[in-house]
N, CA, C and O atoms as a CHARMM CRD file, in Angstrom:
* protein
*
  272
    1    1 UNK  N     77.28600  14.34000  61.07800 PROA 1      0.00000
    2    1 UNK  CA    76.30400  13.58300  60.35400 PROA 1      0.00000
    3    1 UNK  C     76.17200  12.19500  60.98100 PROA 1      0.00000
    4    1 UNK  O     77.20500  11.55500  61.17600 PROA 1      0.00000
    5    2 UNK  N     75.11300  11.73300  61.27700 PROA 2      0.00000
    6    2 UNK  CA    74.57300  10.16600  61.34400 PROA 2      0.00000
    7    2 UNK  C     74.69500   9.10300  60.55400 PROA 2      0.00000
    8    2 UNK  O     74.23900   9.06200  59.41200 PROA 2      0.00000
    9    3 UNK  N     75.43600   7.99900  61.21600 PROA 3      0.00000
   10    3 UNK  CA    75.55300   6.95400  60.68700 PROA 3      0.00000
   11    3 UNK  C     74.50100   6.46000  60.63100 PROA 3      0.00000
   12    3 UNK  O     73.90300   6.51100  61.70600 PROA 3      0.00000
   13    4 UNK  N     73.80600   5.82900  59.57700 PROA 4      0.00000
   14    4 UNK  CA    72.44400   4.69000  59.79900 PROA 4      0.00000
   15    4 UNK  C     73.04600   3.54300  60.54300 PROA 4      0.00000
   16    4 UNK  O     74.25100   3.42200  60.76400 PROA 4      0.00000
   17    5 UNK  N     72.34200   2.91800  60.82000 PROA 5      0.00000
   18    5 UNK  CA    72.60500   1.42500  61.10700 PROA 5      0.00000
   19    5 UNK  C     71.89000   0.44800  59.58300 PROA 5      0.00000
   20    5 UNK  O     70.74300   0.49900  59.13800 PROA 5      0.00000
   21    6 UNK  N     72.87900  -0.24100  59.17000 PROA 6      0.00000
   22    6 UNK  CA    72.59000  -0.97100  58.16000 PROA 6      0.00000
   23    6 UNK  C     71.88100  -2.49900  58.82100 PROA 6      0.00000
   24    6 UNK  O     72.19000  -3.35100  59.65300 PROA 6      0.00000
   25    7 UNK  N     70.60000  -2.17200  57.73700 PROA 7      0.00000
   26    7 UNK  CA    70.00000  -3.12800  58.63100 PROA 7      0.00000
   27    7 UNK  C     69.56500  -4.61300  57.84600 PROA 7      0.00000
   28    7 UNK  O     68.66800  -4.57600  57.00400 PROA 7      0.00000
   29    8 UNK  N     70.13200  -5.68800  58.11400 PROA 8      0.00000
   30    8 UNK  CA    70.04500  -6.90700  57.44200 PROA 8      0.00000
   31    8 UNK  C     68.65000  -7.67200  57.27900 PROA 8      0.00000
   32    8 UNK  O     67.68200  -7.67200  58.04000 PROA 8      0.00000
   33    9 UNK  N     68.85100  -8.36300  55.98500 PROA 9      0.00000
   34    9 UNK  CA    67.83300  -9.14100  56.28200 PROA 9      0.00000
   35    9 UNK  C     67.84400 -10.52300  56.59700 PROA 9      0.00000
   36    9 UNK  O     68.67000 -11.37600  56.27100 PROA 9      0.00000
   37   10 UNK  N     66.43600 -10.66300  57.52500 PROA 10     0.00000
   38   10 UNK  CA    66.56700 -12.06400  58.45100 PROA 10     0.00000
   39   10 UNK  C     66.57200 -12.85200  56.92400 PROA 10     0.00000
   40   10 UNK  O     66.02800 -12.64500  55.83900 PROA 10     0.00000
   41   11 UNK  N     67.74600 -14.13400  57.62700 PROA 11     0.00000
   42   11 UNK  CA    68.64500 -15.31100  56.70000 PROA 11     0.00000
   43   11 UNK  C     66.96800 -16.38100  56.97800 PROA 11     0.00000
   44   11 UNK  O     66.35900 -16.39500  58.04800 PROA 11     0.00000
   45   12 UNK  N     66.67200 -16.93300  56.08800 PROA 12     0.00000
   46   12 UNK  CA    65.76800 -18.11700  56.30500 PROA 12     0.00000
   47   12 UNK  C     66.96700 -19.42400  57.03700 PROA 12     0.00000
   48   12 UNK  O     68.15400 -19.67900  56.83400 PROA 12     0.00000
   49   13 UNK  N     65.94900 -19.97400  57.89800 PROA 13     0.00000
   50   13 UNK  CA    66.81400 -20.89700  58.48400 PROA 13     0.00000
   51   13 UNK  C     67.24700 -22.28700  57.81800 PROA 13     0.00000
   52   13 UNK  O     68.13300 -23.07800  58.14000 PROA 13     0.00000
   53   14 UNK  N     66.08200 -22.31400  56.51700 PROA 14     0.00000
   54   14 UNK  CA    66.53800 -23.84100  56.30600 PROA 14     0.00000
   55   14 UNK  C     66.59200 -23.26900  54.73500 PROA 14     0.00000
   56   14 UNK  O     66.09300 -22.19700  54.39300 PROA 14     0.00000
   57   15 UNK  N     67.39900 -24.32500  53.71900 PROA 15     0.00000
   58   15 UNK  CA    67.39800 -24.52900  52.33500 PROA 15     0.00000
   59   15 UNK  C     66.48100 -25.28100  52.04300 PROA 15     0.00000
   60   15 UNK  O     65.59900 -25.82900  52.70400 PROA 15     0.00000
   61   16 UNK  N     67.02300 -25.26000  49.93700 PROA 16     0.00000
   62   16 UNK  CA    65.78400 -26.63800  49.52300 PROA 16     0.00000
   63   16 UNK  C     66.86800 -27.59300  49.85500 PROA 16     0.00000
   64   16 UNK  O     66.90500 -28.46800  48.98900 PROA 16     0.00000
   65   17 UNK  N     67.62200 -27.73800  50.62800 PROA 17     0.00000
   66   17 UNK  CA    68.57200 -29.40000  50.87100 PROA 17     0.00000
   67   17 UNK  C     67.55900 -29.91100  51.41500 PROA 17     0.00000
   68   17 UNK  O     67.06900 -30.87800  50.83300 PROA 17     0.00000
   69   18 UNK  N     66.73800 -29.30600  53.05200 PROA 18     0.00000
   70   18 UNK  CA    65.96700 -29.61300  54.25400 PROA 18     0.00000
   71   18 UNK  C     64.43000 -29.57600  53.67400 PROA 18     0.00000
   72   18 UNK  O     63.42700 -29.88300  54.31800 PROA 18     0.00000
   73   19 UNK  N     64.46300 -29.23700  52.64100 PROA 19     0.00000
   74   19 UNK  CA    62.67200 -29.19700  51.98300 PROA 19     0.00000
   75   19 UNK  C     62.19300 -30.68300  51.86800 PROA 19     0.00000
   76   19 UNK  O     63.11000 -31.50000  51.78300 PROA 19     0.00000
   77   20 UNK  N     60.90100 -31.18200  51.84900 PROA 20     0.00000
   78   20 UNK  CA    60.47200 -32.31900  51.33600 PROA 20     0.00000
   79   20 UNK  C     60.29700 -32.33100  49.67200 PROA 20     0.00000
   80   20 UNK  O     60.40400 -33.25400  48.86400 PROA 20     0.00000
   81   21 UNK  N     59.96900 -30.85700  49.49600 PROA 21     0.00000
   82   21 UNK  CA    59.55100 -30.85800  48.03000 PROA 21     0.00000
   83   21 UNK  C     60.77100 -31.46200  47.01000 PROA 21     0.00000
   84   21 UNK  O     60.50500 -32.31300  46.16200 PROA 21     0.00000
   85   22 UNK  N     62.11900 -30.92600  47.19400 PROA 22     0.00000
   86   22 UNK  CA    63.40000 -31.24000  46.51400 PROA 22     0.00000
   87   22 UNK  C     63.26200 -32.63000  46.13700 PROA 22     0.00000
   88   22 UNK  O     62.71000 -33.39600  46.92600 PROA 22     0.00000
   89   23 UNK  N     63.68100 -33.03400  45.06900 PROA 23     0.00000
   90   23 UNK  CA    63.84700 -33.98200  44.34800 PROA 23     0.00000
   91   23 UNK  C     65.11500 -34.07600  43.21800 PROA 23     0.00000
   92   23 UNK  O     65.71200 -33.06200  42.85800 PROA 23     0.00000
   93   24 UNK  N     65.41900 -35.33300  42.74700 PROA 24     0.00000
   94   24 UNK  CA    66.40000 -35.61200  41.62200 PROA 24     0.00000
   95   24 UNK  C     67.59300 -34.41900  41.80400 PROA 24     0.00000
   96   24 UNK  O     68.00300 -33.57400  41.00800 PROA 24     0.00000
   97   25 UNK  N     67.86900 -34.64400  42.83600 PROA 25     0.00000
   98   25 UNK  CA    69.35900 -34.46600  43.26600 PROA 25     0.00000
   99   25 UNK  C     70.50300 -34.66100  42.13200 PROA 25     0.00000
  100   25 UNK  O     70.51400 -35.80900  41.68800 PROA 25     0.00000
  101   26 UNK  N     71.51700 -33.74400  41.54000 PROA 26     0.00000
  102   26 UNK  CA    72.22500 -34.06600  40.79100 PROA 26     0.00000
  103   26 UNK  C     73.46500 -33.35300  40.73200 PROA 26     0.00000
  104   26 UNK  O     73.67500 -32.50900  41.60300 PROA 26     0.00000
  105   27 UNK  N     74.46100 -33.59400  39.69400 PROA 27     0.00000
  106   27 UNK  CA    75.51400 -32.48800  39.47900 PROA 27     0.00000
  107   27 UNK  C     76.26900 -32.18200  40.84600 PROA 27     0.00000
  108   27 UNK  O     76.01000 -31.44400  41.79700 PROA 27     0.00000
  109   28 UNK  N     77.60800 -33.30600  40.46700 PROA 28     0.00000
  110   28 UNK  CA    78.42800 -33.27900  41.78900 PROA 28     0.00000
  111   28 UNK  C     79.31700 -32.11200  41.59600 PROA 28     0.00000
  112   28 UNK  O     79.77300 -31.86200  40.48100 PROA 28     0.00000
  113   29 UNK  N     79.56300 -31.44000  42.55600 PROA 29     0.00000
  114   29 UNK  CA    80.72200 -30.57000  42.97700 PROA 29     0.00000
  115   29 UNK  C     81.95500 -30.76000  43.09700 PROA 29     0.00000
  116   29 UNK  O     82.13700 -31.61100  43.96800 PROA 29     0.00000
  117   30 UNK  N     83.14500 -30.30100  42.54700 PROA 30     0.00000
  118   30 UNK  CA    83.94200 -31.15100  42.94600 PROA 30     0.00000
  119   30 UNK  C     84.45200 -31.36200  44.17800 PROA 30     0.00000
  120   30 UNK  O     85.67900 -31.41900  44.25700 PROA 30     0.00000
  121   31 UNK  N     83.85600 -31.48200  45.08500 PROA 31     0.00000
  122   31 UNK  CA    84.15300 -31.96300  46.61400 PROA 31     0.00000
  123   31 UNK  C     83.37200 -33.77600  46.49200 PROA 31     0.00000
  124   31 UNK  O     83.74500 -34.87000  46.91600 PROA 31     0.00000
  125   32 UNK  N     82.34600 -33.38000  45.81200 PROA 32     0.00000
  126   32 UNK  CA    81.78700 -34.84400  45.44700 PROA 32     0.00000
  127   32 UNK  C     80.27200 -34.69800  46.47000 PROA 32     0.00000
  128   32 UNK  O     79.65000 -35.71800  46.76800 PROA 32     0.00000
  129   33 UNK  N     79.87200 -33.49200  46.87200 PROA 33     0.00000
  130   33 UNK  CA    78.45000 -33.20600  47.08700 PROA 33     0.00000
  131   33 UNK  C     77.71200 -32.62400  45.98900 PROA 33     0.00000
  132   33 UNK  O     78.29100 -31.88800  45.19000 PROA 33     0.00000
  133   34 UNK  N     76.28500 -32.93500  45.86300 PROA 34     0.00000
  134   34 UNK  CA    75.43000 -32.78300  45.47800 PROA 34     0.00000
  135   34 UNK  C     74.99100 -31.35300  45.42900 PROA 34     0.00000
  136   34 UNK  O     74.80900 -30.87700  46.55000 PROA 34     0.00000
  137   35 UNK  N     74.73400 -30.40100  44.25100 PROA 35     0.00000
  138   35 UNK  CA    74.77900 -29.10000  43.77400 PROA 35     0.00000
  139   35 UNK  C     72.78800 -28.74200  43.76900 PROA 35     0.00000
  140   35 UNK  O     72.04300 -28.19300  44.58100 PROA 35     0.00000
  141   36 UNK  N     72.61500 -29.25800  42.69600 PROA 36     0.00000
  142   36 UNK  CA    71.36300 -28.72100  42.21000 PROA 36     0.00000
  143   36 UNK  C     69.86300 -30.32800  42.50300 PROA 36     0.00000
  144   36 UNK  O     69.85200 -31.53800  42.73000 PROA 36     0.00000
  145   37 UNK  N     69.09200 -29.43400  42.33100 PROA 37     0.00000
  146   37 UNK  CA    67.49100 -29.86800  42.47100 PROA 37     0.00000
  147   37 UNK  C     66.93600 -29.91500  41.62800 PROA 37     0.00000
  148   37 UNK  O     67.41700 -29.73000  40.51000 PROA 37     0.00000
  149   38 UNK  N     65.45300 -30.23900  41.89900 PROA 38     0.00000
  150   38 UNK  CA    64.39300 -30.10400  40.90000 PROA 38     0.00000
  151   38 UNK  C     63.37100 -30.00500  41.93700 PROA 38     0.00000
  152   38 UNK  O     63.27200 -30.86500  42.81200 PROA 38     0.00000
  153   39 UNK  N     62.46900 -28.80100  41.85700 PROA 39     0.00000
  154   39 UNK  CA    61.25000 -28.83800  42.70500 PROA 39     0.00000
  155   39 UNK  C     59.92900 -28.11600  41.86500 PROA 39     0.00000
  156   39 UNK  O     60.14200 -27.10400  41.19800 PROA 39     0.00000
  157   40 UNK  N     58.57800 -28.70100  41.94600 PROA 40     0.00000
  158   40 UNK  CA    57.63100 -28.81300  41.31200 PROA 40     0.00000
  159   40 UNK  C     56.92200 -27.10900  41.43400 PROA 40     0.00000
  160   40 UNK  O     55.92700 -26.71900  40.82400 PROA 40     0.00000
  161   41 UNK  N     57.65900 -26.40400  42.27300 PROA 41     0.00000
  162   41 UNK  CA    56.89700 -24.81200  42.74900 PROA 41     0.00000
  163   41 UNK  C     58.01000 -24.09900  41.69500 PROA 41     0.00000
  164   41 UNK  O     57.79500 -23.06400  41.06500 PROA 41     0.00000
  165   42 UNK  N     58.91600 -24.68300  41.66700 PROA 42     0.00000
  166   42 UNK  CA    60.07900 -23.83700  40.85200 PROA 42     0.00000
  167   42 UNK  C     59.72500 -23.52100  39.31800 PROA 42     0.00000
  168   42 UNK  O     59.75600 -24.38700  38.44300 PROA 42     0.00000
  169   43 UNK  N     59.33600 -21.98700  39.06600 PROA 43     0.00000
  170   43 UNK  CA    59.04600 -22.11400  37.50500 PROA 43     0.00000
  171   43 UNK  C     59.80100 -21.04200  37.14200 PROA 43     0.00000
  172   43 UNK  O     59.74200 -20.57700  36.00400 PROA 43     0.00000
  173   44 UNK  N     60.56900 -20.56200  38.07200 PROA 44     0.00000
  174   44 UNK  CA    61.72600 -18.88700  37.73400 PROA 44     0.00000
  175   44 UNK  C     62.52500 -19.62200  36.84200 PROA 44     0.00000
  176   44 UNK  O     62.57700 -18.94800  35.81300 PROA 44     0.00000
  177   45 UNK  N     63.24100 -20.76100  36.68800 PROA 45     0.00000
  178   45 UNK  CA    64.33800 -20.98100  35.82000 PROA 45     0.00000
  179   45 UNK  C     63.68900 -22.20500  34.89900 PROA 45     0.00000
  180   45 UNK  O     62.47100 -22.38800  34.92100 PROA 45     0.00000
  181   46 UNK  N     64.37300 -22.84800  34.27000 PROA 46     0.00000
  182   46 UNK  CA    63.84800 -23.97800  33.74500 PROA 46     0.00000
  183   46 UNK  C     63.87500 -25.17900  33.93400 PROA 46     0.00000
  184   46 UNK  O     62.86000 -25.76000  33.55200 PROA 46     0.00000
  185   47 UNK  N     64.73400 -25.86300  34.43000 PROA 47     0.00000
  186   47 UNK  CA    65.09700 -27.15500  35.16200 PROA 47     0.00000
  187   47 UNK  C     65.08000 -27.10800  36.65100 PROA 47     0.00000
  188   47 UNK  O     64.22300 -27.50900  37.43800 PROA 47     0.00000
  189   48 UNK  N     66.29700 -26.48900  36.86900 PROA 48     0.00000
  190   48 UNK  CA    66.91800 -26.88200  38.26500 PROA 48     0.00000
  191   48 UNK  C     67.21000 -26.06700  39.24600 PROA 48     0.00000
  192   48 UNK  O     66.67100 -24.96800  39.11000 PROA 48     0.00000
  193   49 UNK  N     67.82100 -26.17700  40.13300 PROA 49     0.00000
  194   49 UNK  CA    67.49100 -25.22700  41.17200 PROA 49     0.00000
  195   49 UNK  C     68.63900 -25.25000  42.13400 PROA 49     0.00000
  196   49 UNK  O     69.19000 -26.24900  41.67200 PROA 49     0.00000
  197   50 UNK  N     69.53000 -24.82900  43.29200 PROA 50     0.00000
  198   50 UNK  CA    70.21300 -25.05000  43.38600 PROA 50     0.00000
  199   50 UNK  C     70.14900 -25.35400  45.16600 PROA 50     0.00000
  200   50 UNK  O     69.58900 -24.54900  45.91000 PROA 50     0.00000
  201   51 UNK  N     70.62200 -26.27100  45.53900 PROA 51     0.00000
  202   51 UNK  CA    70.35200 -27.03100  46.88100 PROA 51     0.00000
  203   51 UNK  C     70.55700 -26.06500  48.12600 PROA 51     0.00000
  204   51 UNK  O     70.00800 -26.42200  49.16900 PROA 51     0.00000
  205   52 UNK  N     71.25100 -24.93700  48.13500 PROA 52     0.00000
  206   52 UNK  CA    71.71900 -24.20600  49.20700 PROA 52     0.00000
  207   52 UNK  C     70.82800 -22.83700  48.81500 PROA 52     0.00000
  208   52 UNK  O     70.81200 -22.07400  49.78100 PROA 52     0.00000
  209   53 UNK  N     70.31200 -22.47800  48.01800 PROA 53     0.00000
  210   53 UNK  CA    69.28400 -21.37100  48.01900 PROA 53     0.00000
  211   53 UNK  C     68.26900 -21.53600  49.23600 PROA 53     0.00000
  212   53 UNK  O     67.84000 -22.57800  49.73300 PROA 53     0.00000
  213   54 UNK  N     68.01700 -20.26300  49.55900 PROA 54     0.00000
  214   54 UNK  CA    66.80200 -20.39100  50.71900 PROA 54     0.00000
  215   54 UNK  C     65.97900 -20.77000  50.89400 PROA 54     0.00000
  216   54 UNK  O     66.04200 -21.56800  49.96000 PROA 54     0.00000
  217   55 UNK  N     64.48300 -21.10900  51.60500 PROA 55     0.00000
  218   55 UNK  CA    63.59300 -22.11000  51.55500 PROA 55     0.00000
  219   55 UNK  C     62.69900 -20.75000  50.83100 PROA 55     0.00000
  220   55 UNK  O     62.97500 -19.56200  50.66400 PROA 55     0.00000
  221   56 UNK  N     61.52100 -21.59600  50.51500 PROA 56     0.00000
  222   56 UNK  CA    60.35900 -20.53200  49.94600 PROA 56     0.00000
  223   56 UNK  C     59.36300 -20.56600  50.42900 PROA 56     0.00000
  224   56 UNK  O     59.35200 -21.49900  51.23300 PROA 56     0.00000
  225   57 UNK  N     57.85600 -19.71700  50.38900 PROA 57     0.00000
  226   57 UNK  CA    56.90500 -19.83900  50.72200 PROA 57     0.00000
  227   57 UNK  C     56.31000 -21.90500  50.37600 PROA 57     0.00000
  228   57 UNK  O     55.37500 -22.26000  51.09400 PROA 57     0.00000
  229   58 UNK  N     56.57900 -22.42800  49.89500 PROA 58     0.00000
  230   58 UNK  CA    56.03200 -23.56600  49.70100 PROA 58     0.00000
  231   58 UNK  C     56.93500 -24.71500  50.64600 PROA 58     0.00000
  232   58 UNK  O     56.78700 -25.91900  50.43600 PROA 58     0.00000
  233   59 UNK  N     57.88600 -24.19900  51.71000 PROA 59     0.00000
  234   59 UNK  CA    58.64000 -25.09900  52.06000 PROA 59     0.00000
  235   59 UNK  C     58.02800 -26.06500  53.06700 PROA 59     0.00000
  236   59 UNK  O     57.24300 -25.67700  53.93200 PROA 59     0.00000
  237   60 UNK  N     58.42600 -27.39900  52.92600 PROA 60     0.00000
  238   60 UNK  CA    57.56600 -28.43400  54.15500 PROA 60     0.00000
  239   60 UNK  C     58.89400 -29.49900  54.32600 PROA 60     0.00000
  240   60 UNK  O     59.22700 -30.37900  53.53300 PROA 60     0.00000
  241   61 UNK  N     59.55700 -29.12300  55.65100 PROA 61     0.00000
  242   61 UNK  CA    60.47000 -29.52400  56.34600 PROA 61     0.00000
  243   61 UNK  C     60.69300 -31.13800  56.17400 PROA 61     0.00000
  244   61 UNK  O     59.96700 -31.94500  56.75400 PROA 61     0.00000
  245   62 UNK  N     61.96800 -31.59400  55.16300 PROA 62     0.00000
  246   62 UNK  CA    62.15400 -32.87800  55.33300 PROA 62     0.00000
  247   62 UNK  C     61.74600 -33.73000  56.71800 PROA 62     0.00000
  248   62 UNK  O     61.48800 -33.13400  57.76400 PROA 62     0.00000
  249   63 UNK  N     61.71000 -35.47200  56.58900 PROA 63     0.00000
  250   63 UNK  CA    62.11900 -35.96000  57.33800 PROA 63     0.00000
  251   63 UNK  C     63.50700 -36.09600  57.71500 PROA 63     0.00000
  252   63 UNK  O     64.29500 -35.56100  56.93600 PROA 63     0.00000
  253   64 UNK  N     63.88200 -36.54400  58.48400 PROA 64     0.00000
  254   64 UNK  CA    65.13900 -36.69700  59.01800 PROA 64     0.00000
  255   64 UNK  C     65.37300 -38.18100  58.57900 PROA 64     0.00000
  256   64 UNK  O     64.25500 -38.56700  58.23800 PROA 64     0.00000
  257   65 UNK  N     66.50800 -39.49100  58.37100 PROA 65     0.00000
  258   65 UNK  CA    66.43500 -40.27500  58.03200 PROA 65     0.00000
  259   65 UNK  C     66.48500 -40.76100  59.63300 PROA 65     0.00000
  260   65 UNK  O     67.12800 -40.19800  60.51900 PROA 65     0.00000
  261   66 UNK  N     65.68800 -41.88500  59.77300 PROA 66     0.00000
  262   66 UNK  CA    65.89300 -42.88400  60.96800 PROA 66     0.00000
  263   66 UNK  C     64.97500 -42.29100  62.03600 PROA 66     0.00000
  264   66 UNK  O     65.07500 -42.66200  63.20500 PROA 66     0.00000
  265   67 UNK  N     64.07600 -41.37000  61.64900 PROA 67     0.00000
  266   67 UNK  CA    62.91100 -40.77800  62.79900 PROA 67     0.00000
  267   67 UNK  C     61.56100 -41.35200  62.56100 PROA 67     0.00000
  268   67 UNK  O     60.45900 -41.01500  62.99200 PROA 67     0.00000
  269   68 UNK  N     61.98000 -42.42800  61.66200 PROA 68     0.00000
  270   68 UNK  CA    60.48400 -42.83100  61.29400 PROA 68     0.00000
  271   68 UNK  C     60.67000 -44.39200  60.60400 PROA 68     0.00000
  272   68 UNK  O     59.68600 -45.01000  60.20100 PROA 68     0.00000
């Protein structure tokens, strides 16, 4: 019998950390980084959102600090 090949799905390259949309950053970790968001496309949950989830169809690539 044949093994399939299990086949993955492509990882998006950036989070909402790297989004422009992300806003009001909050709720430290205890490492003392920054957990959750707030973004204006987000209506699946009710508040917040969480900074390392994948980017979405609405994503528009932060600036970088000091490139401008």
């Amino acid at each position: 019998m044949e093994r399939r090949g299990k086949k993955t799905a492509e990882r998006p390259k950036y989070t909402c950390r790297d989004c422009a949309n992300s806003y009001g950053w909050c709720s430290k970790a205890l490492d003392g980084s920054l957990i959750l968001c707030r973004c204006k496309h987000y209506t699946d949950g009710k508040w917040c959102k969480f900074l390392k989830d994948p980017q979405c169809e609405n994503f528009i690539k932060r600036k970088e600090a000091g490139n401008g």
